[in-house]
C-alpha positions as a Markdown table, in Angstrom:
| # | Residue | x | y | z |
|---|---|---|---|---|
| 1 | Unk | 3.3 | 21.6 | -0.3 |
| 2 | Unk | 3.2 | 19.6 | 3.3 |
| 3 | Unk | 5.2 | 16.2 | 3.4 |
| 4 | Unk | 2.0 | 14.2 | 3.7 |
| 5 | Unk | 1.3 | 16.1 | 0.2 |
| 6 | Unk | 4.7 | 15.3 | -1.1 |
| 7 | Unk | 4.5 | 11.4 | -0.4 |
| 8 | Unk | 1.0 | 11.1 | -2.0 |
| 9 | Unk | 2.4 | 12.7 | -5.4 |
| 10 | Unk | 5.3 | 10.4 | -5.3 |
| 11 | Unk | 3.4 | 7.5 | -4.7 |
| 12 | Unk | 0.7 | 8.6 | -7.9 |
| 13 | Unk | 4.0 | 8.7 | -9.8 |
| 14 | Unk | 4.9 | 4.8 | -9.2 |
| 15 | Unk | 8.4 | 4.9 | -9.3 |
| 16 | Unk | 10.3 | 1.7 | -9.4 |
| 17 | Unk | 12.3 | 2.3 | -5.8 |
| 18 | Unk | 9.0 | 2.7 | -4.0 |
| 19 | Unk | 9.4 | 0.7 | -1.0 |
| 20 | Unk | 6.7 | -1.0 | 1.2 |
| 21 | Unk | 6.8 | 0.9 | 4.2 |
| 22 | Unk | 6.4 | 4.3 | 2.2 |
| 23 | Unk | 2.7 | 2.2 | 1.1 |
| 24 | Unk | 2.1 | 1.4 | 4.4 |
| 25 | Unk | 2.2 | 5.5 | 5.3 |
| 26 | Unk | 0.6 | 6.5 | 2.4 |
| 27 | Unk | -1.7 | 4.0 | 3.2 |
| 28 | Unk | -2.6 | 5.4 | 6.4 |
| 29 | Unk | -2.9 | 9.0 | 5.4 |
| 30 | Unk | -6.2 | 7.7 | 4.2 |
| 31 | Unk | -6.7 | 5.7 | 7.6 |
| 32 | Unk | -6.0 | 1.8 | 6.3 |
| 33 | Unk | -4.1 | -0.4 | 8.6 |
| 34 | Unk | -2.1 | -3.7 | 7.8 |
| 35 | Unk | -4.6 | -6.5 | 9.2 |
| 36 | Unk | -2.1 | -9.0 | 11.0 |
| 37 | Unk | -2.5 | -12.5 | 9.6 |
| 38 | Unk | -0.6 | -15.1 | 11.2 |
| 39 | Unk | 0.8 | -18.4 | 10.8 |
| 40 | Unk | 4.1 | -19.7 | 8.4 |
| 41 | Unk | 1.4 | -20.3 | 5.6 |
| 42 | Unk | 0.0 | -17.0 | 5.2 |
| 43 | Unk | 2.7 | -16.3 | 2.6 |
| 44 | Unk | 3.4 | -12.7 | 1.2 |
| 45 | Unk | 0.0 | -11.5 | 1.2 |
| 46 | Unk | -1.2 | -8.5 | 3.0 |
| 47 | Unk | -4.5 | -7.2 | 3.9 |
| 48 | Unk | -5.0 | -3.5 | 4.7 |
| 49 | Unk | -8.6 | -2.2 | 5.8 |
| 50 | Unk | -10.3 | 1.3 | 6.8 |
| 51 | Unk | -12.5 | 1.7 | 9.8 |
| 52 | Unk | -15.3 | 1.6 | 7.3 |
| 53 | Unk | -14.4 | -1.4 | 6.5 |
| 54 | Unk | -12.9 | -1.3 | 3.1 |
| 55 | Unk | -9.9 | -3.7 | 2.2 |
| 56 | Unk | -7.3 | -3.7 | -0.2 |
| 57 | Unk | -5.7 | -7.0 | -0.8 |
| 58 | Unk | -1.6 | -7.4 | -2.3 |
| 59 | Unk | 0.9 | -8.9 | -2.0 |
| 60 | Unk | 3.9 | -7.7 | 0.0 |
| 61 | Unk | 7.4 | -7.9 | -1.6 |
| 62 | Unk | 10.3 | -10.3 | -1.0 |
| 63 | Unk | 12.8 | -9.8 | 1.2 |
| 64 | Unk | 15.5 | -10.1 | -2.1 |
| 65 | Unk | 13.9 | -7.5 | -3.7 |
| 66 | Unk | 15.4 | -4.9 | -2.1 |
| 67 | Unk | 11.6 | -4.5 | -0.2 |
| 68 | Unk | 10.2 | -2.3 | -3.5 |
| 69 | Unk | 6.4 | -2.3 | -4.2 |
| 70 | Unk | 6.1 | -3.7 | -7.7 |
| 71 | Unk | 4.0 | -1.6 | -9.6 |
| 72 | Unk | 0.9 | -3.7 | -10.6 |
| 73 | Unk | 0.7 | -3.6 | -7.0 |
| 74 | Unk | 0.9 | 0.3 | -6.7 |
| 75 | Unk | -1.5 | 0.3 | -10.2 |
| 76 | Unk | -3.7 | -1.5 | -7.6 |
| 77 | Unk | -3.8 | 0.3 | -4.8 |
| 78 | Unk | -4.2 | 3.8 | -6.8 |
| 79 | Unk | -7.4 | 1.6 | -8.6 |
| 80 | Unk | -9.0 | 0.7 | -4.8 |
| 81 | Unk | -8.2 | 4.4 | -3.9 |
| 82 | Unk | -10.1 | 6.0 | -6.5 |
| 83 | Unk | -12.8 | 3.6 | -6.6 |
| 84 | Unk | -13.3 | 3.9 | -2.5 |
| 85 | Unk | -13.2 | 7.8 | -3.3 |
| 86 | Unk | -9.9 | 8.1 | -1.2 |
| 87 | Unk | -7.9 | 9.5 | -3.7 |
């Protein structure tokens, strides 16, 4: 099983130490990139999009929160995923 193999099962599995930069990998594997949105007021939410233009909208965690992806979020993601056909 290759690494890129390896993170996508453990992300399926939502565990409770997943941490936002492994999403932002896993995220990639299926070719979405974090949309930069700037300015103090655009608050914790994140934008990710494909080059076919699909989005997935979340909210990225708090710096006290030891930086883990809460797992509505990864429910979420996994949801857009399946629906897009990624996964």
């Amino acid at each position: 099983m290759s690494s890129r193999e390896k993170k996508i099962r453990r992300f399926l599995s939502k565990p409770s130490d997943y941490e936002y930069d492994e999403l932002i990998t896993v995220l990639g594997y299926f070719g979405y990139r974090e949309l930069k949105t700037g300015g103090r007021t655009s608050g914790s939410s994140v934008h990710f999009a494909n080059p076919g233009g699909r989005v997935i909208n979340l909210h990225k965690p708090h710096p006290g929160n030891g930086n883990y992806v809460k797992k509505y979020v990864m429910e979420l993601v996994i949801k857009v995923l399946k629906e897009n056909g990624d996964l």
